[in-house]
N, C-alpha and C positions, 0 to 999 in steps of 0.2 A: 289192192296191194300188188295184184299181178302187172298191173299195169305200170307201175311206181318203179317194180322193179325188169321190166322191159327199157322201159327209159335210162337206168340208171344202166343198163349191160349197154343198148345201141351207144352213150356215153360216153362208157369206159371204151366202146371198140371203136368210136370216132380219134379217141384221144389216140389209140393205141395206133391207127391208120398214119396220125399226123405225126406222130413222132418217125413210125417207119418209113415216111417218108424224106425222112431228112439222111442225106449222103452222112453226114457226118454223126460222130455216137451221141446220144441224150438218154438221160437218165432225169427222172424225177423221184429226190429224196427226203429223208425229213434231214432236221436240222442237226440231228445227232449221228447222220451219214446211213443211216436206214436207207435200202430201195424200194420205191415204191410203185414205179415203170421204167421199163429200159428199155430202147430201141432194137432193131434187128443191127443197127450197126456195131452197136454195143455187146451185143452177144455174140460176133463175131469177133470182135478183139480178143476177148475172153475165153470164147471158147467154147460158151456155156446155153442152156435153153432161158428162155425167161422165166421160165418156174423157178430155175435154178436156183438164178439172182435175185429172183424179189423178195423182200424177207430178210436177206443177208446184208452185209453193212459193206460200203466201197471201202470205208480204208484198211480193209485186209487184203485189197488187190492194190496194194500201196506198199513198196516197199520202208520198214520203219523210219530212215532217214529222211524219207519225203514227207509224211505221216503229219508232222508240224504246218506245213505250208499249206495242205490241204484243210486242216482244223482251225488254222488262223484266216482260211478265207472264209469258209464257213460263222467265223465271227464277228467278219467285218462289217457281213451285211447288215444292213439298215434299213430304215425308212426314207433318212439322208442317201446311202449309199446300197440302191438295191442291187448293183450287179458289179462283180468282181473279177480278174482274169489271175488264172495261177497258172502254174508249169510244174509239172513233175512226174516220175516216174511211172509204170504200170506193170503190175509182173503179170506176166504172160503166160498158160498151162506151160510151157514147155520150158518155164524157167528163164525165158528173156526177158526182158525189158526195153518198152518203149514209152518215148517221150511224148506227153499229151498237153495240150494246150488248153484250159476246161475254161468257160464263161461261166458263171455262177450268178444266178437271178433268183432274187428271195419270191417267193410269195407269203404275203402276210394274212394273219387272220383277224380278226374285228377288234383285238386289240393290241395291232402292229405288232405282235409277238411273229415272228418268222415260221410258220408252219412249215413247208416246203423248199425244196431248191433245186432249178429247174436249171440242169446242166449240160451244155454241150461241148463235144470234145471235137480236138483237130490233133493227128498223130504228125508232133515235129519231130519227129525223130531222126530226118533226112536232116532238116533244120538246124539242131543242135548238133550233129554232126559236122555240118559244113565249116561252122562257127566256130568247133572244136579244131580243124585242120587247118583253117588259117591262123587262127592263136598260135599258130602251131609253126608255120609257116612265118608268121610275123616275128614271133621270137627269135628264130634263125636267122632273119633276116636284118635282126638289130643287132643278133651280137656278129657276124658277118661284116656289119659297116662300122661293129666296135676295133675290132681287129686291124680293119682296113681303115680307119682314122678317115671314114668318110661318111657322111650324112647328107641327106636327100630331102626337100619337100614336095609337097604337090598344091596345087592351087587350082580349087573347083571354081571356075569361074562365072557358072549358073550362079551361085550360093556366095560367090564374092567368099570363099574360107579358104584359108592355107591351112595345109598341117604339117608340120615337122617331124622327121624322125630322133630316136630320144640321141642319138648320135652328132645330130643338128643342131641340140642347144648345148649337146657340152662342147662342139668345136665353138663356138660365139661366146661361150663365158653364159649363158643365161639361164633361167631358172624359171623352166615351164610354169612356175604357178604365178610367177609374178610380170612374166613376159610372153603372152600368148602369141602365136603365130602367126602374123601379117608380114604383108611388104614393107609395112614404115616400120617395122622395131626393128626391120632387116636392113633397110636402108638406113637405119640411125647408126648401125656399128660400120658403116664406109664410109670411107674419109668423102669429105669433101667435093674435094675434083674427080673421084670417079662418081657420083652418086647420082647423079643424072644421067649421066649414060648406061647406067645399068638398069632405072627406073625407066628410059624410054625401049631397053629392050624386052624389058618386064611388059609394057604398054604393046608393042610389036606384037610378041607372040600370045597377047591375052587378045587382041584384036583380029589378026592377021594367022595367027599359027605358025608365025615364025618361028622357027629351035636356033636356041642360039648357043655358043662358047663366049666364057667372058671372066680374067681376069683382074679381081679390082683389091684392093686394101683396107682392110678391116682395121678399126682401134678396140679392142675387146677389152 
């Protein structure tokens, strides 16, 4: 017996090494969001010792509004679909909240019932920020070109993709869902005679780098 249970502590303290060795937080839980190992990385977000946490359930280090998204990934998992990516909040001893990025990977038991869930976190919270001020920026920037009756596109030329700004289909008369962004839905509303001259300056600066000025006449 003493030997049984030697084996099963050297185990738990290999498991415990491998977890603490991952930069990023891991937590291993049961299915009903119980903990049942946490990494050093993870007791550092929190705040807390591992005695602390284990025992205790993550979705109260959840604020309630996120609460849904973390219980919905926990359901999704399968045998079909063992690992899952969710986003949401984490409250913080001191009352903040950050954004965490969790993997979700089932482990199953002899009868594909989901015992376990074996989860790693990545703090986006610089992420979701960033994402937040250009929304931010973007908006300003549409109603800016609404005011000024001007609209703009760009054209990644790796990717062969245009996009328009929402200012760009309402000077052309069109209707983002039915006329997506290229050169030829651009060049169908000019006329005729200018319509190659403006498709070989188009050609110029997609080749060359050309920047060009260029007015031509539209039928909208």
């Amino acid at each position: 017996l003493k030997t049984a249970a030697d084996k099963v502590s050297r185990e738990d303290e290999q498991r415990q090494q491998l977890l603490d060795g991952h930069s990023e937080m891991a937590c291993l839980g049961t299915s009903d969001g119980t903990l049942c190992e946490v990494n050093a990385a993870y007791c550092r977000l929190f705040g807390k010792t591992r005695d602390e946490l284990v025992g205790t359930n993550y979705l109260d280090l959840i604020p309630p509004t996120d609460r849904t998204d973390a219980v919905n990934s926990l359901r999704k998992l399968s045998r079909r679909n063992p690992v899952h990516i969710v986003e949401h909040r984490a409250i913080l001893p001191d009352g903040s909240m950050r954004w965490i990025r969790w993997t979700d990977t089932a482990v199953f038991g002899d009868d594909d019932t989901v015992n376990n869930v074996l989860s790693f976190g990545v703090d986006i919270t610089a992420e979701k920020n960033l994402a937040e001020r250009i929304g931010a920026l973007q908006s300003a920037f549409g109603q800016m070109q609404s005011l000024a009756q001007t609209g703009s596109l760009r054209w990644d030329f790796t990717r062969d993709r245009m996009e328009w700004t929402d200012e760009t289909w309402r000077l052309l008369g069109l209707d983002k869902n039915t006329s997506p962004p290229s050169l030829d839905n651009l060049l169908a509303l000019v006329t005729a005679n200018d319509r190659e001259s403006l498709r070989e300056l188009f050609r110029k600066a997609r080749d060359n780098g050309d920047p060009f000025e260029h007015e031509s006449r539209c039928v909208l």
